[in-house]
N, C-alpha and C positions, 0 to 999 in steps of 0.2 A: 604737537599735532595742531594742523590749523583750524579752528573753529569752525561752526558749518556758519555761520552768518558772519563772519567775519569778510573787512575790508575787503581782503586781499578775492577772494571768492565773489564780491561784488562787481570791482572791478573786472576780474576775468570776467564777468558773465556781460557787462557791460562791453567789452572788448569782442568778443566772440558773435555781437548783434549786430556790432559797426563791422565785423567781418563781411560775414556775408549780405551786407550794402555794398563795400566797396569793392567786394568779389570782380567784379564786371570790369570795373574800370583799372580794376590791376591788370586783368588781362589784354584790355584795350589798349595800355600805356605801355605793354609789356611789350607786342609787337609795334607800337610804335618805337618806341627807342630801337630793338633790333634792326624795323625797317629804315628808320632816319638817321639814328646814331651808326650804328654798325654797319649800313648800308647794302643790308644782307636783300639779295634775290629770293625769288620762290623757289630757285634750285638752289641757291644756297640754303633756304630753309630746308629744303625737302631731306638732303645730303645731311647736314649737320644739327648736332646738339649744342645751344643756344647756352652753357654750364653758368654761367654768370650773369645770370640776370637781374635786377631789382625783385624780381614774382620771388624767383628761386628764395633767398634772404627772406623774405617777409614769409614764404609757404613753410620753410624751416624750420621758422621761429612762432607761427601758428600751432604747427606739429607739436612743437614744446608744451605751447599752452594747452592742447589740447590734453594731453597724456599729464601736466597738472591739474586740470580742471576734474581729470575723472580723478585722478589720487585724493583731490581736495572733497571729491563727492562719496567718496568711498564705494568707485563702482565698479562690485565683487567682479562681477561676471565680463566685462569689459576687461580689466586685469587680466585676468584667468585667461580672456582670448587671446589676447596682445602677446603674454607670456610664453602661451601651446605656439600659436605662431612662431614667435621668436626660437625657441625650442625646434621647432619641423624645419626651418631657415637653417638655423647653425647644426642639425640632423644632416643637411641634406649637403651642405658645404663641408661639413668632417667626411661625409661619405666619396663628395668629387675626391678630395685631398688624397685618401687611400689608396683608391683607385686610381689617382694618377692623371687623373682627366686633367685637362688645360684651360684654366679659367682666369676668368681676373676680378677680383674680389669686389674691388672697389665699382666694379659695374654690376655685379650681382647685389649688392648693397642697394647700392642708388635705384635701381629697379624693384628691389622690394620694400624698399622707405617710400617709394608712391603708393604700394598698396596698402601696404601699411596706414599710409596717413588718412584715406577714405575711411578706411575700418574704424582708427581712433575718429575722426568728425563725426563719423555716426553717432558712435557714443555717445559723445562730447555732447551732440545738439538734443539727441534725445533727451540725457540729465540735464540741459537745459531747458531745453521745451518743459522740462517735468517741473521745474523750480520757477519758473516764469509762467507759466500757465494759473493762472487764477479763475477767471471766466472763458470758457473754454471759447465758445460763439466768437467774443471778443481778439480771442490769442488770434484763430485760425482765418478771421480779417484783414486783421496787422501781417498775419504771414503772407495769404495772400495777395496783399499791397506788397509785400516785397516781390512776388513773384511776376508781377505788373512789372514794375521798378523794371526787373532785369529786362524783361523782353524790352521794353522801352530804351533804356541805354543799349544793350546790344545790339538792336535792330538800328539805333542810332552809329552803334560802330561800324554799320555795314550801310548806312543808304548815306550818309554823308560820304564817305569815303568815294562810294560810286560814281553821285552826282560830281564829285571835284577829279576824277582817275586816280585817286591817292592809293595806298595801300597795296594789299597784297589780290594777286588772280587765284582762285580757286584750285585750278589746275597749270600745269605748266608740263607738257608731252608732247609727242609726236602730233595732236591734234592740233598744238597751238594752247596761247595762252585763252583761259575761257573764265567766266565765273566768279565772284568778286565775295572775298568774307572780309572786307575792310582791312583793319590795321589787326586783325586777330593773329595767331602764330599758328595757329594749325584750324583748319577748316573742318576735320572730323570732328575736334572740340569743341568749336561753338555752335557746327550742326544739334550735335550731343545736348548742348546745355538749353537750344531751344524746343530740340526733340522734349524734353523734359519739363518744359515751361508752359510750352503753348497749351497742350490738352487743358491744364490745371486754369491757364488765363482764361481759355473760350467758356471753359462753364463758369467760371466764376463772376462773368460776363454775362452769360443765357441764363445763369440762376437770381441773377439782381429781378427785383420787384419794383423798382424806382423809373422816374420817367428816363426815356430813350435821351433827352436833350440836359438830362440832370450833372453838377459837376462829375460828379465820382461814377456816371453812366459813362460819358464821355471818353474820359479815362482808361477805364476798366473795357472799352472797345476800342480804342486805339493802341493797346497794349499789343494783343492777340492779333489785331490787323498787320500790326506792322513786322510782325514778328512773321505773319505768313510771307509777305512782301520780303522779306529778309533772305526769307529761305531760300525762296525760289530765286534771287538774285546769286545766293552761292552756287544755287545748278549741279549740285551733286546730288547723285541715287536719292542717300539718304532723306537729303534734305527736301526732296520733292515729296517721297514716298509722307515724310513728317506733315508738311503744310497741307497736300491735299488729305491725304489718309483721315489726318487729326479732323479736318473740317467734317468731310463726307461723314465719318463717323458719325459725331456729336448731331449733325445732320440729320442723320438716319433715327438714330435715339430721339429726339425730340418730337420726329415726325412719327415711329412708333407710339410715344407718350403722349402723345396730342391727349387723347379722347380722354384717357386721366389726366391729364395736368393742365388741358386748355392750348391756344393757339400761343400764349406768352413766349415760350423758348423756342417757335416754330418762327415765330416772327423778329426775335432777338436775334437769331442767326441767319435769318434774313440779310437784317441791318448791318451785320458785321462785315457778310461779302460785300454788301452795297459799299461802306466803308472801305474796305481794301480793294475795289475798283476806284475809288476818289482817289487814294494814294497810289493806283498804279497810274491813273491821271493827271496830278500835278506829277508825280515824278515824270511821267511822258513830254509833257509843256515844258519841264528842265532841261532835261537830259535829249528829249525830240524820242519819239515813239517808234521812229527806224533803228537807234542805236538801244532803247530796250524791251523791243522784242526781238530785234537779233540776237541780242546779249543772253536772252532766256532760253530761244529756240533752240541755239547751239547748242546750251548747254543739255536742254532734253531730249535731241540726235544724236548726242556723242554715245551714250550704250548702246543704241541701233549698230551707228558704223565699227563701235569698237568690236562687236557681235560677228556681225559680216568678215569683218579683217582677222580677227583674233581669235576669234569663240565665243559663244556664251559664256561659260565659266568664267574667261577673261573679263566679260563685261560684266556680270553680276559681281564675282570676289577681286576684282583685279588682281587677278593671279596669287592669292593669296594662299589657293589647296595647292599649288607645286611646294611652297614652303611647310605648309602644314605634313603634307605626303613626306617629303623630307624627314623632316623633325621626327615625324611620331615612326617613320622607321629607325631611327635613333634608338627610339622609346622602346619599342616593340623589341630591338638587339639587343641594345644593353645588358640585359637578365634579370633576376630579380633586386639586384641591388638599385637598379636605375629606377625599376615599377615601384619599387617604395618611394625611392627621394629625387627623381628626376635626374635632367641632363644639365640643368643648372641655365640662367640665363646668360652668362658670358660662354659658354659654350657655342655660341649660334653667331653667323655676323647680325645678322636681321632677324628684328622680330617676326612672330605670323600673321599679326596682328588681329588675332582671334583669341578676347581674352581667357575665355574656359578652356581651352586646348593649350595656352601656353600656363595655365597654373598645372594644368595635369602633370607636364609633358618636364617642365622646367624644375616643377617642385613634385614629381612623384604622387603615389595615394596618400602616401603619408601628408604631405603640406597641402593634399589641395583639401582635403578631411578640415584640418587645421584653419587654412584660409577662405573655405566656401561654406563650412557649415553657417554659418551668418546671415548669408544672404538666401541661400537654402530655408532657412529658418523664416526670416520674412518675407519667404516666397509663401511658403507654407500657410503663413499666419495671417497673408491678405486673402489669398484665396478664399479660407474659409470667413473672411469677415468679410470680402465682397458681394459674397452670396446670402449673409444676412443684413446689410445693408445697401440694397443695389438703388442708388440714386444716381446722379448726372456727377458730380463729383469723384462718388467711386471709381463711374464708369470712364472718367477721366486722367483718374491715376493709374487705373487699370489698360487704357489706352499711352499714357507716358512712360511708367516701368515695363508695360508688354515691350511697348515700340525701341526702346533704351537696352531693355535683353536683347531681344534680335539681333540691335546695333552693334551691341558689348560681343555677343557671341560670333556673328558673319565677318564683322568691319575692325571691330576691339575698342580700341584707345577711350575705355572706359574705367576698369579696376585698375591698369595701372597708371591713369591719368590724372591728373589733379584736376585740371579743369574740368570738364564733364564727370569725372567720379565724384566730384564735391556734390555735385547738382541731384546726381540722381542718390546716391547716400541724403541727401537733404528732402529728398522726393519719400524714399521710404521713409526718413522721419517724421515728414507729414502726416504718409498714411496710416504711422502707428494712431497719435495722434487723432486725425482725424475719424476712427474707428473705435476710438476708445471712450469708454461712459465717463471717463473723468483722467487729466494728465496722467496722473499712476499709473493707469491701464495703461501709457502708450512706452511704458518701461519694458526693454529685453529683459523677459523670465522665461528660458529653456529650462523643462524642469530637470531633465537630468544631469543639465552641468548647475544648476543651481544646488542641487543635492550632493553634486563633489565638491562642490567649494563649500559647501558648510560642513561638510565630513571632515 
């Protein structure tokens, strides 16, 4: 058995920190090579799976480490998940097999090895956060200097890209190409991973005490600026609803809090907008101010017209309840051997792209029991600690994982996502964490599965 302070457990822990730095830029590099080397379109992205990529390789072999790092930490209850999972998986794929259904294994796999691998990261970063955590004040700095970091290169992978025409259009439809997420590979993704970022950056931002012209002020508001500027340059729902929602928010709370807490955060957020008017300004003097506020307008017209031509429905889920309606009559026919263990994901050409309706629906009561109770559990467990700690911070994680569910639930490409599923698994880690009177506290303990794994 490997030592708990042993090398090898160092260096995982060491390796697992340079993870999530270089998170970003793998994903930057990842639709760069696709869109340069492979010389793939946005319909060819839209149409196909990319199987062979650099991310792929390295996210694989991440997975590995992670699923060591818990065996290394000897973390019961993480196991114990991963196991019931895998268990309610091979449940529900004996039960297609019987029954005769027509599937293909290998795509049932690879689709539940993404959800899979969120569930293991959590763990994973948890038992680290718990073994790296010494000064708590200190740890939750450093993390949120990572969380600067990210908006900053990602927003960097979307406004370079812009200013020069490189990369990838947001959308590509009957409306025309529109909307710009750089060299990223999928736009719901790195919507996601700023939906998740920004809340956490603007207060961490509005909550500094230091002068407005200090380095790490500086910083720490260009972060959040540029990450709203990003958004709105991708021009999707999502991403609109994230930039303004996120501001207005934190906006409204400050302006609530005044009378306790002074004009300080009323006036921080001030300066932020001011900030992201200067960079919608030099970018204007770049790029010329005719081609980006057309670039933006379009893209927040386009649900109007798609409304008037198609439907509401079309415009809010982009037809995603004709699949869903679909599917879940599958569900509903099947009988009860379906309602326990689902229709399986290779059953379907397309997903619904609604993650909680496709765990229901693919994996039955039985796996989605298996696969949701987790996050069920740290829905559970912020709730009631955001109500005994309601600060700007809370109120900001509570603004990132609200805004991230909605997303996960209406739009999807969250649980069984790598990119965006790492971030917001990374977000609930925080908020353990952040809620907890000392690292230990921010440790998964359900008592009832903690009492069958010691039984």
């Amino acid at each position: 058995m490997i030592e708990k302070h042993s090398p090898v457990r160092s260096f995982i822990e060491k390796l697992l920190v340079l993870y999530i730095i270089i998170n970003p830029l793998i994903d930057f590099f990842t639709g760069l090579y696709i869109k340069e080397v492979l010389g793939a379109t946005e319909l060819d992205v839209a149409k196909a799976e990319f199987s062979s990529t650099p991310s792929l390789y390295i996210r694989l072999a991440m997975l590995a480490v992670f699923g060591l790092y818990i065996l290394i930490r000897r973390e019961k209850v993480a196991i114990g998940t991963l196991v019931i999972m895998g268990l309610a998986f091979c449940a529900s794929i004996g039960v297609l097999l019987m029954t005769g259904a027509s599937l293909s294994l290998g795509t049932d796999v690879k689709y539940f090895i993404k959800y899979c691998y969120n569930i293991a990261m959590l763990f994973a970063y948890i038992s680290l956060f718990r073994s790296l955590c010494h000064d708590k004040a200190e740890f939750i700095e450093k993390l949120l200097g990572i969380v600067r970091y990210t908006c900053i290169v990602c927003s960097l992978g979307i406004l370079v890209p812009y200013i020069f025409k490189l990369g990838y259009y947001t959308y590509a439809d009957p409306l025309g190409y529109r909307g710009c997420r750089g060299y990223f590979y999928s736009g719901n993704d790195i919507t996601a991973v700023l939906t998740v970022t920004l809340p956490i950056a603007v207060a961490s931002f509005v909550d500094r005490r230091d002068k407005l012209f200090s380095k790490k002020s500086v910083i720490a508001v260009i972060a959040p600026a540029m990450a709203i500027v990003s958004l709105l340059l991708i021009g999707s729902k999502t991403a609109f609803i994230a930039a303004i929602g996120t501001y207005l928010l934190i906006f409204i709370f400050a302006l609530i809090r005044m009378r306790k807490d002074g004009k300080a955060r009323a006036v921080r957020i001030l300066w932020l907008l001011l900030v992201v008017l200067v960079i919608f300004l030099i970018l204007g003097f770049i790029v010329s101010f005719s081609r980006l506020y057309g670039d933006i307008s379009v893209c927040f017209d386009a649900p109007s017209t798609v409304a008037e031509k198609e439907g509401v429905e079309v415009a809010v889920l982009s037809g995603r309840s004709s699949k869903l309606v679909q599917q879940l009559h599958r569900f509903q026919w099947g009988g009860p051997a379906t309602w326990l263990f689902g229709i399986g994901r290779s059953s379907v050409e397309y997903i619904i792209e609604m993650d909680l309706f496709e765990v229901v629906i693919y994996y039955g009561i039985v796996g989605a029991a298996a696969m949701l109770w987790i996050y069920v559990w740290a829905a559970v467990e912020f709730i009631k600690s955001f109500f005994k700690k309601f600060d700007l911070m809370a109120f900001a994680l509570f603004i990132a994982l609200g805004m991230t569910f909605g997303y996960l639930t209406l739009a999807g490409h969250v649980l069984f996502t790598v990119t965006s599923g790492q971030y917001f698994v990374l977000a609930i880690a925080f908020s353990r964490l952040y809620f907890a009177d000392d690292a230990e506290g921010a440790d998964i303990k359900p008592k009832l599965l903690t009492k069958l794994l010691k039984a």
